[in-house]
MARLUMPA-253017 format. One line per field, with one value per residue (C-alpha): residue number from 1; residue in one letter; chain; x, y, z. Coordinates in steps of 0.02 Angstrom, whole numbers, plus 50000, padded with zeros to 5 digits. Example, Ala and Ser with C-alpha at 12.3 -4.5 7.8 and 13.67 -1.06 7.14 Angstrom:
residues 2
pos	(1,2)
code	(a,s)
unit	(A,A)
xx	(50615,50684)
yy	(49775,49947)
zz	(50390,50357)
This chain:
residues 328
pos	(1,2,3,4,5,6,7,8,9,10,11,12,13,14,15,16,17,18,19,20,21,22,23,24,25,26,27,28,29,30,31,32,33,34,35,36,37,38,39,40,41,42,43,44,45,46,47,48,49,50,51,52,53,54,55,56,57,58,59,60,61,62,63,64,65,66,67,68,69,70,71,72,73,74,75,76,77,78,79,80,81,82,83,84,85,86,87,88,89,90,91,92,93,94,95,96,97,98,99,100,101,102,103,104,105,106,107,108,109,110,111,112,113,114,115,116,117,118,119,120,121,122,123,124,125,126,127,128,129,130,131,132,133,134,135,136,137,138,139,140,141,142,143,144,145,146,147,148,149,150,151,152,153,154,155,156,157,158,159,160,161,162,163,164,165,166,167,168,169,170,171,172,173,174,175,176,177,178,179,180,181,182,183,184,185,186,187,188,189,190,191,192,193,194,195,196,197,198,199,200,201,202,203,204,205,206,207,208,209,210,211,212,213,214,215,216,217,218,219,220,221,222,223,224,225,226,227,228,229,230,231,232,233,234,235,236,237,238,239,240,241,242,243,244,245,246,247,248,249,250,251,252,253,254,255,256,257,258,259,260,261,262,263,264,265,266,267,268,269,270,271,272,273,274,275,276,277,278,279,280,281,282,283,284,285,286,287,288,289,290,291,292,293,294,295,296,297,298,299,300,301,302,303,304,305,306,307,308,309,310,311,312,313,314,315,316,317,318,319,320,321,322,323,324,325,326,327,328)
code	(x,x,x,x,x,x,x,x,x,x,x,x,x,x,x,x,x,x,x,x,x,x,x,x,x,x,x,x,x,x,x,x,x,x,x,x,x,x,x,x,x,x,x,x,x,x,x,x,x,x,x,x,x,x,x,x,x,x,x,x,x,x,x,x,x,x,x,x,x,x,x,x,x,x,x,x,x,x,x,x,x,x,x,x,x,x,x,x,x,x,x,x,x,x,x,x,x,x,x,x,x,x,x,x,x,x,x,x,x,x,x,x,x,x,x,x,x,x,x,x,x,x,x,x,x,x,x,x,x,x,x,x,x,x,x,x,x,x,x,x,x,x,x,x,x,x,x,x,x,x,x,x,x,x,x,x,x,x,x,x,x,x,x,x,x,x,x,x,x,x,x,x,x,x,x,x,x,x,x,x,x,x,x,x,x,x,x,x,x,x,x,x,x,x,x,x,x,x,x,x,x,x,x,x,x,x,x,x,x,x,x,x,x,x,x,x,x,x,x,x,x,x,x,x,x,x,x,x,x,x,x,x,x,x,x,x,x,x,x,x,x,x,x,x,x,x,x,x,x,x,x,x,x,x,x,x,x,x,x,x,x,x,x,x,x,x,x,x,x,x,x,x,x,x,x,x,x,x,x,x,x,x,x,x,x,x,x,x,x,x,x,x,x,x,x,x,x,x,x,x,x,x,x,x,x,x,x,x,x,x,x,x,x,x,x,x,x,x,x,x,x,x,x,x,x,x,x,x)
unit	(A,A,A,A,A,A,A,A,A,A,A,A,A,A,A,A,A,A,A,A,A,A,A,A,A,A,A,A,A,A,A,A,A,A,A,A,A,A,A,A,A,A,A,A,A,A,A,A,A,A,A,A,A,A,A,A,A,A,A,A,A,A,A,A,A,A,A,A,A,A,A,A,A,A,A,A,A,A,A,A,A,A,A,A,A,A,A,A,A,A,A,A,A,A,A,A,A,A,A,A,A,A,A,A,A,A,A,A,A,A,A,A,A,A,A,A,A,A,A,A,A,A,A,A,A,A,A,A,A,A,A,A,A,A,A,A,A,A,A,A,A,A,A,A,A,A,A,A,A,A,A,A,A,A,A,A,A,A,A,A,A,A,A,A,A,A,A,A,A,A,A,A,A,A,A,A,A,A,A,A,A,A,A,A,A,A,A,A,A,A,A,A,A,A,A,A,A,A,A,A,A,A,A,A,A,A,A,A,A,A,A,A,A,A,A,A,A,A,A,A,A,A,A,A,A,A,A,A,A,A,A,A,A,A,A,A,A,A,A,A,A,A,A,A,A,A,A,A,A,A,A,A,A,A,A,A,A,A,A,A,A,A,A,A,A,A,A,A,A,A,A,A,A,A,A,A,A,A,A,A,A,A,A,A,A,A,A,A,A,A,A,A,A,A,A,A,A,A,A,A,A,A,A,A,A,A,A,A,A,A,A,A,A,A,A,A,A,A,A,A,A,A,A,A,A,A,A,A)
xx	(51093,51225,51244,51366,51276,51118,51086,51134,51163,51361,51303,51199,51324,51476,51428,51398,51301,51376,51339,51382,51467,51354,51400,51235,51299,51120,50995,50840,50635,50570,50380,50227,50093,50065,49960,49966,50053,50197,50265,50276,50364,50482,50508,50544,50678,50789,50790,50865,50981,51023,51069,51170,51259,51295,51362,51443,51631,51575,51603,51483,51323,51184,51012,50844,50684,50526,50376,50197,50101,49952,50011,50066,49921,49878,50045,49972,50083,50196,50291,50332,50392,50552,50721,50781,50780,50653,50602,50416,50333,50166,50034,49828,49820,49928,49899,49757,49867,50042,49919,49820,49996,50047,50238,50373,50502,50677,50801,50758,50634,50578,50423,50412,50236,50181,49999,49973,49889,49988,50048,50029,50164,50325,50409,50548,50450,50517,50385,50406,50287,50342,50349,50500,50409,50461,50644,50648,50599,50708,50886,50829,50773,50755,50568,50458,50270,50209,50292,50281,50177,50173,50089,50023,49892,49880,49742,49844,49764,49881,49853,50003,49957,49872,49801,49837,49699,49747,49883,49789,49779,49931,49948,49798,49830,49999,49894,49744,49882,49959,49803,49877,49722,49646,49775,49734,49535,49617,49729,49552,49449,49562,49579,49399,49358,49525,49489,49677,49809,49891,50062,50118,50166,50014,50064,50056,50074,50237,50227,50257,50428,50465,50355,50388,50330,50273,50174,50127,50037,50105,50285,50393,50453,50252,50264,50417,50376,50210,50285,50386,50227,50163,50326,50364,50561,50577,50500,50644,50579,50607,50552,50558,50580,50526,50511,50668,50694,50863,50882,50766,50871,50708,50725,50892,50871,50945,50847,50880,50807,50839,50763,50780,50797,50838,50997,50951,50816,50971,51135,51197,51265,51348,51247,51069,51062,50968,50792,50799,50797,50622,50543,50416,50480,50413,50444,50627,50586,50504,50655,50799,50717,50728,50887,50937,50831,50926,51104,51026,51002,51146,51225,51114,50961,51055,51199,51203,51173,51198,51105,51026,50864,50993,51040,50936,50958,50854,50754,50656,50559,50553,50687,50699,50764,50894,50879,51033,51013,51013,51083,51039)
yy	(50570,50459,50443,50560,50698,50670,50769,50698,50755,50770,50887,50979,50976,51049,51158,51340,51490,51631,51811,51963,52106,52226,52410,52522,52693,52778,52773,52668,52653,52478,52512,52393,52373,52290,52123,51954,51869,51750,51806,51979,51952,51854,51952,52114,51980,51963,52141,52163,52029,52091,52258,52193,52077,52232,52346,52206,52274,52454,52621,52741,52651,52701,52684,52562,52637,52525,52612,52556,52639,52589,52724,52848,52844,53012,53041,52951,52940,53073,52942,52842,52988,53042,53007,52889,52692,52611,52403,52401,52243,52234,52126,52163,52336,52414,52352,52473,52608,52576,52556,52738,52831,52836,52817,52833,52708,52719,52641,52682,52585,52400,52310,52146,52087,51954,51980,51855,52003,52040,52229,52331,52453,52546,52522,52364,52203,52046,51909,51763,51670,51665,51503,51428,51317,51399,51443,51239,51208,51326,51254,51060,51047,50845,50922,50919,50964,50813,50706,50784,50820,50949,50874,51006,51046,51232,51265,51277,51306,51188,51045,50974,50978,50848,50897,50765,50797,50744,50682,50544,50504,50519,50345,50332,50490,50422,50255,50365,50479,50323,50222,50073,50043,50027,49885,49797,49801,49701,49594,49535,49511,49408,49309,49300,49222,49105,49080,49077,49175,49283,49358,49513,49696,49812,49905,50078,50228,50246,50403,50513,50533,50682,50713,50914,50938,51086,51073,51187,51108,50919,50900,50809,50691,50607,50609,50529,50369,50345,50331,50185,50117,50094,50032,50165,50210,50263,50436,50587,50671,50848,50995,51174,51293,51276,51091,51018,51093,50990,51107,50975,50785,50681,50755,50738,50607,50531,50628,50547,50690,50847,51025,51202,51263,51413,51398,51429,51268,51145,51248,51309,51482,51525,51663,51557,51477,51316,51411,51445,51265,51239,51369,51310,51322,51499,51573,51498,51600,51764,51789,51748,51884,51999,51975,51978,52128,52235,52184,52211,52402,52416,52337,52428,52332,52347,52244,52050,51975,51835,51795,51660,51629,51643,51740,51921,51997,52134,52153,52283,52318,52132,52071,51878,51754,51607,51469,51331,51179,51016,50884,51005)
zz	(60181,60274,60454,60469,60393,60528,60677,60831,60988,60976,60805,60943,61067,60976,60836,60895,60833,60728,60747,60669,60742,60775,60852,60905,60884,60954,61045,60976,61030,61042,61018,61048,61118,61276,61316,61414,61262,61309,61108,61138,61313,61247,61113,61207,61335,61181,61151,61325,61305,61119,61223,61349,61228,61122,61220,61366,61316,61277,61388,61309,61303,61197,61271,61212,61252,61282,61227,61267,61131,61262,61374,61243,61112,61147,61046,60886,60728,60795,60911,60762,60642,60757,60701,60817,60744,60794,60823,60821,60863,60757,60834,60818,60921,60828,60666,60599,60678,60587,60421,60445,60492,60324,60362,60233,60189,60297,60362,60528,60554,60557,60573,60695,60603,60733,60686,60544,60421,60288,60309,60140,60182,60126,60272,60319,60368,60465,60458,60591,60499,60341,60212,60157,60044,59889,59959,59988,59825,59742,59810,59792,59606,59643,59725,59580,59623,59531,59632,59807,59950,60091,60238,60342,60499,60444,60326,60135,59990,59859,59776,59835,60024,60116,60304,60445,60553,60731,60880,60888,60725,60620,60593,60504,60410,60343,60273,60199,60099,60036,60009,60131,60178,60012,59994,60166,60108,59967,60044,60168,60028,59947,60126,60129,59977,59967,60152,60182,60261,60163,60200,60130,60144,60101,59936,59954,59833,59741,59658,59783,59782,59908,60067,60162,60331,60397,60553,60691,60840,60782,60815,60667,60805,60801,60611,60577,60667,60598,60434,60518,60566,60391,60330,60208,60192,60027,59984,60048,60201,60205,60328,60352,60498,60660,60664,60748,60953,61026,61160,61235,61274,61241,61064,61021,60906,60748,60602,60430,60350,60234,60264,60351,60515,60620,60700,60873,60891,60827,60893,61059,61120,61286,61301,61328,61513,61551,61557,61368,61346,61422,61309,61201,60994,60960,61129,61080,60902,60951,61100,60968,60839,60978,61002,60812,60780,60900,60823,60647,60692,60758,60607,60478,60383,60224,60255,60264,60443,60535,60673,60809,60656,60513,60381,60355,60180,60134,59980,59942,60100,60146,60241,60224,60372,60281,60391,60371,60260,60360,60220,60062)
């Protein structure tokens, strides 16, 4: 990847976001239920603003209803069986409730699963936590398993995952994975019984070819540089969503790498003030599918849409989020 083809803050700066047309011809429910959560708030903020962006240049506007199943549980399944399209936002409380109500498959309706379960349902399901690994691997056939590794802080089961295990300690991490420090014990040994100063560059492991970050609580911004540290350039660095944030200026940074991202953490839109820019990475993600999940009803959830995450396409009952390729 040359220069020209890495993010930087001019990329950031002039490149905007493009959205679908969108037209919501009825009324529609936006159903949850409430808690403290910063996620949820957010979430139900870009609803609003997905309204009032929708319907900013119309006369006749149809109405979103907020519904607190908290307050209305006395209603049980019935409030989820009426025509109207509905947005519901699936966390923990109302998780064992959408499963035991049974509800058929329409096009009406579509699942916000922010719980982390996986949902065994008919019904249309957006998951903001879903993996792009495979997606990644399918559209860059240079990543061959055998010679790649994800590196990770969430708990993966794969053999190709390796778990850095700290803030504090990524440094060491990077040398562990590519037995650096096997190399220095070497290089001291050898200094010990020559009792002279050697000068050299630790060998390291060089059959890793690829390395795919995909971190939650350790930002790719502490990774990168501890590569630097240990001196190793040559495997490809590649990452997937909800990685890079350059709404942020300490952050908008040079990034000699390949991978995935949502739109809305690496492009600007008019309609986002400066407070968007100081919300954490998934506040920025759960108020953006807000937003796009009110222009996708309005649109239909079987047509093609382009939003602030990406692309949705529908399959099945999944819908799937296409992030844009950085350098693919």
């Amino acid at each position: 990847m040359s220069d020209s083809d890495s993010l930087s803050e001019s990329y950031f700066e002039n490149e905007k976001i493009k959205i679908s047309t969108s037209n919501l011809s009825g009324n529609l429910d936006v159903i949850f239920y409430k808690n403290n959560q910063n996620l949820q708030k957010y979430f139900l903020q870009g609803v609003q603003s997905g309204f009032f962006y929708i319907n900013a240049n119309k006369k006749r506007n149809a109405k979103v209803n907020f519904i607190d199943f908290s307050q209305t549980e006395i209603l049980g399944c019935e409030i989820f069986r009426s025509n109207t399209k509905k947005i519901i936002f699936v966390e923990d409380e109302l998780f064992e409730i959408i499963r035991k109500c049974r509800l058929a498959n329409t096009k009406n309706i579509v699942l916000i699963n922010s719980s982390q379960k996986k949902i065994n349902t008919e019904l249309n399901v957006i998951n903001p936590y879903q993996s792009y690994l495979d997606y990644l691997m399918s559209i860059d056939l240079n990543i061959l398993p055998k010679e790649t590794i994800l590196i990770t802080d969430k708990e993966i089961k794969s053999t190709m995952s390796y778990q850095v295990t700290g803030k504090n300690n990524i440094e060491k991490d990077i040398s562990n994975l590519f037995e650096i420090n096997k190399s220095s014990n070497r290089k001291k040994d050898l200094e010990r019984i020559t009792k002279r100063k050697i000068y050299q560059t630790p060998r390291f492991r060089n059959d890793i070819k690829n390395i795919i970050i995909d971190t939650e609580n350790i930002k790719i911004k502490r990774i990168i540089p501890a590569f630097e540290f240990n001196l190793i350039f040559e495997p490809q660095l590649y990452f997937l969503p909800r990685q890079l944030d350059l709404w942020k200026n300490k952050e908008r940074q040079k990034l000699n790498i390949r991978g995935l991202e949502h739109p809305v953490l690496f492009k600007k839109n008019q309609i986002f003030n400066e407070g968007f820019s100081r919300l954490s990475i998934n506040e920025k993600i759960f108020f953006s599918l807000g937003f796009d999940s009110l222009l996708l009803m309005g649109k239909g959830i079987n047509y093609r849409f382009q939003g602030m995450m990406g692309t949705y396409l529908k399959k099945n009952n999944k819908i799937f989020i296409q992030p844009e390729k950085i350098g693919l």
